[in-house]
C-alpha positions in Angstrom: 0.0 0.0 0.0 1.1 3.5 -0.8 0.5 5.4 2.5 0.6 9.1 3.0 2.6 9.5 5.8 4.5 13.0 5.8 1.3 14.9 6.8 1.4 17.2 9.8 -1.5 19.3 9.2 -3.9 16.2 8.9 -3.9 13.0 10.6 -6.9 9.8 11.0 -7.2 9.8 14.7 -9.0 6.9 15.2 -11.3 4.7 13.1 -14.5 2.1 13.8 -18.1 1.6 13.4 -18.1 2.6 9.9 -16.5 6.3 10.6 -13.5 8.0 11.0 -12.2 11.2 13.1 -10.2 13.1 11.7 -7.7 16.2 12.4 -7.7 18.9 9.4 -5.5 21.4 10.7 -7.5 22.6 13.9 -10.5 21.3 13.2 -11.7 17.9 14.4 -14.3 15.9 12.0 -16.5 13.1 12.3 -17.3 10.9 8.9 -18.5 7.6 7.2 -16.3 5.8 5.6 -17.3 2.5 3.8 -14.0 0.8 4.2 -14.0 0.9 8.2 -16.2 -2.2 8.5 -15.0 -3.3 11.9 -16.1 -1.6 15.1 -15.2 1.6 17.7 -13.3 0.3 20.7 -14.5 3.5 22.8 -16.4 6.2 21.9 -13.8 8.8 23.5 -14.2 12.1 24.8 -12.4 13.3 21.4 -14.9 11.2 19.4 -18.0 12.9 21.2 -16.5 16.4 20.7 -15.3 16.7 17.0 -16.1 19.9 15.8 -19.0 18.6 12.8 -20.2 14.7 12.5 -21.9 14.1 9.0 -24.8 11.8 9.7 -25.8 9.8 6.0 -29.4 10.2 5.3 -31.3 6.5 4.8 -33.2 8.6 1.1 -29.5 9.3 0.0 -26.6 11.8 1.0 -26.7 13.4 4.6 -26.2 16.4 6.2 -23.6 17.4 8.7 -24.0 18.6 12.4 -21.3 21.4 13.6 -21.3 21.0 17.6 -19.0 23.8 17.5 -18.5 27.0 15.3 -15.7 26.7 12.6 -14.8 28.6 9.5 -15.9 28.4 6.7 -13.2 27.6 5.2 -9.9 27.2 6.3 -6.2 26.5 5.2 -3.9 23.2 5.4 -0.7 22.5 4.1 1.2 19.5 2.9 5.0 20.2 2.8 4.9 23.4 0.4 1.2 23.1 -0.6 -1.2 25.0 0.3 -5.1 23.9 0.2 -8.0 25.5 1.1 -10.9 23.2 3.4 -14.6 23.6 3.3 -17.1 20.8 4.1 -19.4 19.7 1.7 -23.1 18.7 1.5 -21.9 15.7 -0.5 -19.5 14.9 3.6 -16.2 15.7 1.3 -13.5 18.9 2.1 -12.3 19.5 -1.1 -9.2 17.2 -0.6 -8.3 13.8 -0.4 -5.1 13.8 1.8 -4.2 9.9 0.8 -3.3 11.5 -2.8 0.0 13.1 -0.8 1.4 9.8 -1.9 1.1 10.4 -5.6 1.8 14.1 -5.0 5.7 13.1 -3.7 6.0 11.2 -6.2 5.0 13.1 -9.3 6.6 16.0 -7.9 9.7 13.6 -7.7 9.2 12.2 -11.2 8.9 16.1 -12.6 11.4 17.6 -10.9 14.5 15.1 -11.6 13.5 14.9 -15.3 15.6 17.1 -16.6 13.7 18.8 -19.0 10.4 21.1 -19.5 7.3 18.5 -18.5 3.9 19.4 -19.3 1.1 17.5 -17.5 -2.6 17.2 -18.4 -4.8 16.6 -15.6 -8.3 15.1 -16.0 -11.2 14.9 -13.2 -8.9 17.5 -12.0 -11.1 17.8 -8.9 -9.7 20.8 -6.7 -6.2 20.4 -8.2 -4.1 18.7 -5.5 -2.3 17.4 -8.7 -2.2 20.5 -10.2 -0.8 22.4 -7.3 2.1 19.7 -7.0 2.9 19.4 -10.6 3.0 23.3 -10.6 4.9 23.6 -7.4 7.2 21.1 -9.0 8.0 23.1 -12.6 5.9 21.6 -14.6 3.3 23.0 -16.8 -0.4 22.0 -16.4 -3.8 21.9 -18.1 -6.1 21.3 -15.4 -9.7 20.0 -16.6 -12.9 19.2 -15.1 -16.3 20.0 -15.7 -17.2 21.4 -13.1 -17.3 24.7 -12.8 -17.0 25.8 -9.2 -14.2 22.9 -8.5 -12.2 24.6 -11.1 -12.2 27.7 -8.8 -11.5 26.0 -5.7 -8.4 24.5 -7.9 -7.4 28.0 -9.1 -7.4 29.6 -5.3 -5.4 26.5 -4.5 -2.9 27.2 -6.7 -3.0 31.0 -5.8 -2.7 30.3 -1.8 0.1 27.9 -2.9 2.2 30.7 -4.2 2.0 29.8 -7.4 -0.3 32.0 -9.0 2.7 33.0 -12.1 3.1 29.3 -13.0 1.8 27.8 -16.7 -1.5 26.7 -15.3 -4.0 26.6 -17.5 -7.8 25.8 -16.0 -10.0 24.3 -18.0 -13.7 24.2 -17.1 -15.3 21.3 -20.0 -16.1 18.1 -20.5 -13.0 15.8 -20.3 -13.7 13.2 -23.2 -14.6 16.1 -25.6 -11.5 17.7 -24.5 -9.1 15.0 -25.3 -10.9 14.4 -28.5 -10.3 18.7 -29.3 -6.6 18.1 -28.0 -6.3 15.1 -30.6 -7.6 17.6 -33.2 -5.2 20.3 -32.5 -2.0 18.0 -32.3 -1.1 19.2 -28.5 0.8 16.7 -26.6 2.0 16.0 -23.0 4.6 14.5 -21.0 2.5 13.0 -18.3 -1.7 12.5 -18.0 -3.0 12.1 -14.5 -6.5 10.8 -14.3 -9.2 10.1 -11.6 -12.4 9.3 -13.2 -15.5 8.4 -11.8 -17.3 5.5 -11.1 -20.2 6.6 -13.0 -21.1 9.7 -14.8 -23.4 11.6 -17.6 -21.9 13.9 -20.3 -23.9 16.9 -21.3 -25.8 15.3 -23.9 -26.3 12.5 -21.8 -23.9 10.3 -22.6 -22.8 8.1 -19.9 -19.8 6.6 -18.3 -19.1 3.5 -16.5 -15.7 3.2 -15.5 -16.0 -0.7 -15.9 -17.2 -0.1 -19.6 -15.2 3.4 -20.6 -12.2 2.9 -19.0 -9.7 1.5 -21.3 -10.9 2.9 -24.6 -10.5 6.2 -22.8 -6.8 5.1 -21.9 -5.8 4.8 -25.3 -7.5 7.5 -26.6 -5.2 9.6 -24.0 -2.2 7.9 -25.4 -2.9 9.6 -28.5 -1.6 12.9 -27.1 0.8 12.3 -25.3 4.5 13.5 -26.7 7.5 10.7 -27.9 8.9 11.0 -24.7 6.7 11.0 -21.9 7.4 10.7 -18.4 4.2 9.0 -16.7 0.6 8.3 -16.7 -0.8 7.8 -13.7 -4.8 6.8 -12.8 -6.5 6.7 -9.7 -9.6 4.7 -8.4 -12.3 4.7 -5.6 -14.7 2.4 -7.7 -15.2 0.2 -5.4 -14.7 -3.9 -6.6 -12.1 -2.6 -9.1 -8.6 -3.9 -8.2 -5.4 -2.5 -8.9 -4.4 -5.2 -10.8 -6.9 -4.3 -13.0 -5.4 -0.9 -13.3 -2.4 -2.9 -13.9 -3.1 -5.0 -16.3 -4.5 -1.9 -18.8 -1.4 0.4 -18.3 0.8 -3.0 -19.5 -1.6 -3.4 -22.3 -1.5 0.0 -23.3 1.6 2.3 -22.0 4.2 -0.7 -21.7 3.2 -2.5 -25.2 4.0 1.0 -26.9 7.3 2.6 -24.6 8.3 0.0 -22.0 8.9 2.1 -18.9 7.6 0.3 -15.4 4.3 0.0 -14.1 3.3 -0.4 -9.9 0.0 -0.3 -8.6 -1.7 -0.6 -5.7 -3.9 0.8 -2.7 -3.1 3.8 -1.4 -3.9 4.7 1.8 -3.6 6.7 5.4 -1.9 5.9 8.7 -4.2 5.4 11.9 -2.6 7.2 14.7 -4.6 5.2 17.4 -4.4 1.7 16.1 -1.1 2.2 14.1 -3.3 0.5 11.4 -3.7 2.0 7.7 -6.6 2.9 6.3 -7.2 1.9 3.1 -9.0 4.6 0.6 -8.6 3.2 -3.0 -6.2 2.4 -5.7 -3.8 3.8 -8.1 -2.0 2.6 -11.2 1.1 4.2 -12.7 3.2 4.0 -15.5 6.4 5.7 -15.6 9.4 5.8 -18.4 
């Protein structure tokens, strides 16, 4: 498992009984989390006084329940990067810290490369990716379709210092995008992707990851440059295993340029139990 430890500003207290508590920064939250499937020890005094607990709704989603006032948003670092916290309807902050394992790396991988990198990022999210790939020298196209998560990427990189780097946002559709970057002949050195489990497109086509997944690799392949450094693709669909995402990137990225692919889970340390929590998987491909 590839496990984010090198956080200071966030930790998984404890886990059980289908939650976990967690430290972001200051503030102390309460949420489900499908993989803790085995139960709470003790309901401590910390676990009774987190700052919000999101309760899941039995009709679908949830809603959470502040027991104490908090911002509304707030600021967390990892190393040099700078993110900005907010709590969702949907029980999500804006960032999933397990991704500080990919972050070190592709900020390795860029960084030692020894040459200008560009990096297309897809599902971009609120540009954890982007802020480390920037932070890192290279330059980014960040995509996602949705609109306000492309601002909440853009402030990222802007509280991150980084607000003169080549990062372009792009706020579309990510399939038509590859298919207008394939028209235009643009290339990149690396594509990071995190696509969903299941989505619509805004014409209603849909996406199953199970279905759309590897025609959607290849079609990636097609712009990247002659050189490129990695392709990396995350997971949280859940019943997919990385072997899966294995066995694509050697059928696609190793048939055509060698290079080396790991995959695996990637994960969080449990301060409490000394455990790691598992959060989902991750495939990459690197020259």
């Amino acid at each position: 498992m590839y496990v984010a430890k090198n956080w200071k500003d966030y930790e998984v207290i404890d886990t059980g009984g289908g939650e976990k508590l967690e430290r972001w920064g200051d503030v102390i939250l309460r949420r489900p989390d499908p993989q803790i499937i085995w139960p709470l020890e003790q309901e401590t005094h910390e676990w009774r006084q987190a700052h919000g607990h999101y309760h899941r709704s039995s009709s679908g989603g949830g809603n959470w329940d502040m027991k104490k006032p908090i911002p509304e948003r707030w600021t967390i670092g990892y190393e040099n990067l700078k993110f900005h916290i907010k709590p969702t309807s949907f029980k999500h902050t804006g960032l999933f810290p397990e991704q500080a394992a990919n972050w070190s790396w592709m900020m390795d991988k860029i960084s030692n490369a020894g040459r200008p990198i560009s990096v297309l990022n897809l599902f971009a999210y609120t540009g954890g990716a982007t802020v480390a790939a920037a932070y890192a020298g290279a330059s980014v196209v960040h995509c996602d379709a949705a609109k306000g998560m492309v601002q909440w990427a853009k402030e990222n990189v802007q509280l991150s210092g980084l607000a003169d780097r080549p990062v372009r946002f792009i706020t579309d559709d990510v399939f038509k995008f590859v298919q207008r970057e394939q028209r235009r002949g643009n290339k990149y050195d690396a594509i990071i992707m995190d696509p969903p489990s299941y989505g619509r497109g805004p014409n209603g086509e849909t996406w199953k990851l199970e279905e759309n997944l590897y025609p959607f690799l290849k079609s990636c392949m097609t712009i990247l440059s002659d050189n490129p450094l990695f392709m990396l693709v995350n997971s949280y669909t859940t019943g997919i295993s990385s072997t899966v995402l294995r066995n694509m990137l050697t059928m696609t990225m190793s048939a055509k340029y060698g290079g080396e692919i790991t995959a695996g889970e990637i994960g969080l340390p449990i301060t409490r139990s000394g455990l790691d929590l598992p959060c989902g998987i991750l495939g990459r491909w690197e020259s």
